[in-house]
C-alpha positions in Angstrom: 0.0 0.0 0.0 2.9 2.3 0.7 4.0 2.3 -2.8 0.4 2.5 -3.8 0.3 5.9 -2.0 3.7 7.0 -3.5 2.3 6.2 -7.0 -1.1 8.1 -6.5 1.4 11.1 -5.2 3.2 11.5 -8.1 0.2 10.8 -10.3 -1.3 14.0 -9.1 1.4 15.7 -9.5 2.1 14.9 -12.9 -1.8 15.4 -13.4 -2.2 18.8 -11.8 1.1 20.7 -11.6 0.9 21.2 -8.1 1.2 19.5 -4.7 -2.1 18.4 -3.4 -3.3 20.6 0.3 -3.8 17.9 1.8 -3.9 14.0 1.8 -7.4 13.2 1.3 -7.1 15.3 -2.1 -4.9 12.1 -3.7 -7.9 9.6 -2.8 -10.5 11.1 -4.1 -10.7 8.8 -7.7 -8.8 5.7 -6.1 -11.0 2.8 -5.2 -7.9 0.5 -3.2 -6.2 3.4 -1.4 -7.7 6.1 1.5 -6.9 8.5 3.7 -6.5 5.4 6.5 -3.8 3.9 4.5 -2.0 7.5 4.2 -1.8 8.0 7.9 -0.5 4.2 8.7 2.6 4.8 6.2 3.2 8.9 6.6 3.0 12.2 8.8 1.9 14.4 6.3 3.0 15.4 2.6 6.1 16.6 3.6 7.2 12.9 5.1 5.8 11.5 1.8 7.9 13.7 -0.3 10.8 12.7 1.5 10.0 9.2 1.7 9.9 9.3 -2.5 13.6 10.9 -2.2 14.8 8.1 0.0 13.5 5.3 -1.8 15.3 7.3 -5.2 18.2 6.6 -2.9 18.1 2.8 -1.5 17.0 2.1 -5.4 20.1 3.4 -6.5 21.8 1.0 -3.5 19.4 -1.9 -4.5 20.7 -1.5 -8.1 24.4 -0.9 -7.4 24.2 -3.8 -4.5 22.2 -6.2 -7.9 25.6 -5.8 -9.8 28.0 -8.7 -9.5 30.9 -6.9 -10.5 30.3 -4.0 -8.3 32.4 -5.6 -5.5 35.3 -6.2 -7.1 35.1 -2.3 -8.4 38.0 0.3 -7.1 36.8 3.1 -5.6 36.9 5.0 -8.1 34.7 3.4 -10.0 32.3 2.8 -7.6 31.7 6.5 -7.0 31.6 6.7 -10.9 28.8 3.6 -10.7 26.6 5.3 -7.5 26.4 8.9 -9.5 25.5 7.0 -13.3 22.8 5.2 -11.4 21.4 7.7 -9.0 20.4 9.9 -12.4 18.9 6.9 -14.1 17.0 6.5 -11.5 16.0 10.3 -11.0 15.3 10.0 -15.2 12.9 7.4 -14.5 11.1 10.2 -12.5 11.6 13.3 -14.3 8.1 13.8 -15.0 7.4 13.6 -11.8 10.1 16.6 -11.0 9.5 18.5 -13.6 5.6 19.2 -13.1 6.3 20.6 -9.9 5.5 24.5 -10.4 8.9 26.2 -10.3 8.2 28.5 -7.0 7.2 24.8 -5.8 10.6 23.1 -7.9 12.5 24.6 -6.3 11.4 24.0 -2.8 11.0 20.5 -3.3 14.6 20.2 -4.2 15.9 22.5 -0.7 14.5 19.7 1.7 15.3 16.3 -0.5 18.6 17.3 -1.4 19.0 17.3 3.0 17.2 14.2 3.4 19.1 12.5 0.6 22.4 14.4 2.3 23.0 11.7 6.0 22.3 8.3 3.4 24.8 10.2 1.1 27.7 10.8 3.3 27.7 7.5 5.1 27.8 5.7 1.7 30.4 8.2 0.9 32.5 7.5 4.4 32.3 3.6 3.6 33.7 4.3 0.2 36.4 6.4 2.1 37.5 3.5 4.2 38.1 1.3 1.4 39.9 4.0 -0.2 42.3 4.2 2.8 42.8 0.5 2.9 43.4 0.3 -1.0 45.6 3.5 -0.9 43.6 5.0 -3.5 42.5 8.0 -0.5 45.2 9.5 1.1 45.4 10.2 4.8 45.8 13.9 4.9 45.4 15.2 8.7 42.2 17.4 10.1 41.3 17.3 6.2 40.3 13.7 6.1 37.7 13.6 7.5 36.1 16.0 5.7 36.0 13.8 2.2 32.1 13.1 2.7 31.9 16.3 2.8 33.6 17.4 0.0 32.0 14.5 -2.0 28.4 15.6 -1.1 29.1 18.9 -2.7 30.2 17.1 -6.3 27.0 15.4 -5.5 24.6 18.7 -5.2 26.6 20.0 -8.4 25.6 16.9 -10.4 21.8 16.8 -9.1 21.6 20.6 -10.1 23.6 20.1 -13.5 20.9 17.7 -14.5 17.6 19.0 -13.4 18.9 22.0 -15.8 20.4 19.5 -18.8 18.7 20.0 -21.9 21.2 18.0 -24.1 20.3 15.1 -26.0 20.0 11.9 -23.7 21.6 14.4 -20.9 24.7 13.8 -22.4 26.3 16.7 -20.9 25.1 15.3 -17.2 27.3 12.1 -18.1 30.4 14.1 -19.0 29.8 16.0 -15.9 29.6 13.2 -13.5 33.1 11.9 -15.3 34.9 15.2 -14.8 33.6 16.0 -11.7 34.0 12.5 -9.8 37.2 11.9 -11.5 38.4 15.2 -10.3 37.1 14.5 -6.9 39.4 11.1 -6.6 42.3 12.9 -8.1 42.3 15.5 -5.3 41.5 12.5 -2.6 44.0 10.5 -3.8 47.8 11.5 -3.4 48.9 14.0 -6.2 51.4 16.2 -6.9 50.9 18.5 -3.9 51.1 16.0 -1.4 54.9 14.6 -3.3 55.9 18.0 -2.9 54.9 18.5 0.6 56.4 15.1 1.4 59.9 15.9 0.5 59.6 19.4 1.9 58.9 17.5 5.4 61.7 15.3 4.2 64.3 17.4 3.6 63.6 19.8 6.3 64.0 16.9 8.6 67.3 15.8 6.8 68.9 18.7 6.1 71.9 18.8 4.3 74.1 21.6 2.5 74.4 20.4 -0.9 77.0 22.9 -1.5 79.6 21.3 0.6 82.5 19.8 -1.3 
């Protein structure tokens, strides 16, 4: 019955371009759903809306989790994997998005993008401790633990990018989820700046006078 409810929700949205006032308004042409079913699943609309963000979430999970090669996937690829299959299953629902008036748009992407944010991060922190382990993250001290952080950011940049792709097939969305999560691992992992810094430390501990005959 839940996803009953969830499917009579976007229904009238899609329908009327605007969020119902209250619960009883989605019942009104259903024969196998009522007002009684709403309150034993939800609070109100709001805690229906955000139940529809969180299931576009553990879908995404259920979908990476169905993939026998996902395991066996570095890190990098993983994060790659999660972002390619988080907007397929947003595309799924665009129509759903899109009819939202765009004073109303735009509020119902403030709130989801926070609900979506906790599930996000500790996804993200798992992905971090593999990282460590594989050495494809380096340690970098009281920055560290900031990479969720930092990778719920790219994640915000990519939702926004596509809600406002207009390019054929979103192409643009899938170049932008390459060069942003690509960029994201290159800065997690150890680069340049972090070799350079490294011998710094080095030869500031070590010093010797390279002059001297």
């Amino acid at each position: 019955m839940r996803e009953r409810i969830i499917e009579l929700y976007k229904k009238y949205i899609r329908e009327n371009a605007m969020r119902p006032h209250t619960p009883d308004e989605l019942f009104r042409d259903s024969e196998d759903a009522s007002r009684t079913d709403f309150d034993a699943h939800f609070v109100n609309i709001k805690d229906l809306e955000d139940a529809i963000w969180l299931d576009f979430f553990e879908e995404t999970q259920q979908r990476l989790r169905r993939e026998s090669v996902y395991e066996d996937y570095s890190v990098r690829e993983k994060l790659l994997a999660f972002y390619f299959t988080l907007i397929e299953v947003l595309k799924e629902n665009r129509s759903y998005l899109t009819a939202i008036p765009q004073k109303g748009f735009k509020s119902l992407l403030e709130r989801p993008f926070a609900i979506i944010k906790t599930p996000c991060k500790q996804y993200f922190e798992e992905l971090m401790q593999i990282g460590s382990a594989s050495q494809e993250v380096y340690e970098r001290k009281l920055i560290s633990g900031q990479y969720a952080n930092l990778l719920w950011l790219e994640t915000e940049y990519i939702l926004q990018f596509w809600l406002k792709d207009n390019s054929a097939n979103y192409e643009q969305t899938d170049a932008a989820i390459e060069k942003a999560a690509n960029l994201g691992m290159d800065l997690l992992g150890k680069n340049v700046a972090d070799s350079v810094f490294d011998f710094v430390k080095f030869a500031f501990q070590r010093p010797i006078n390279i002059f001297k005959v």
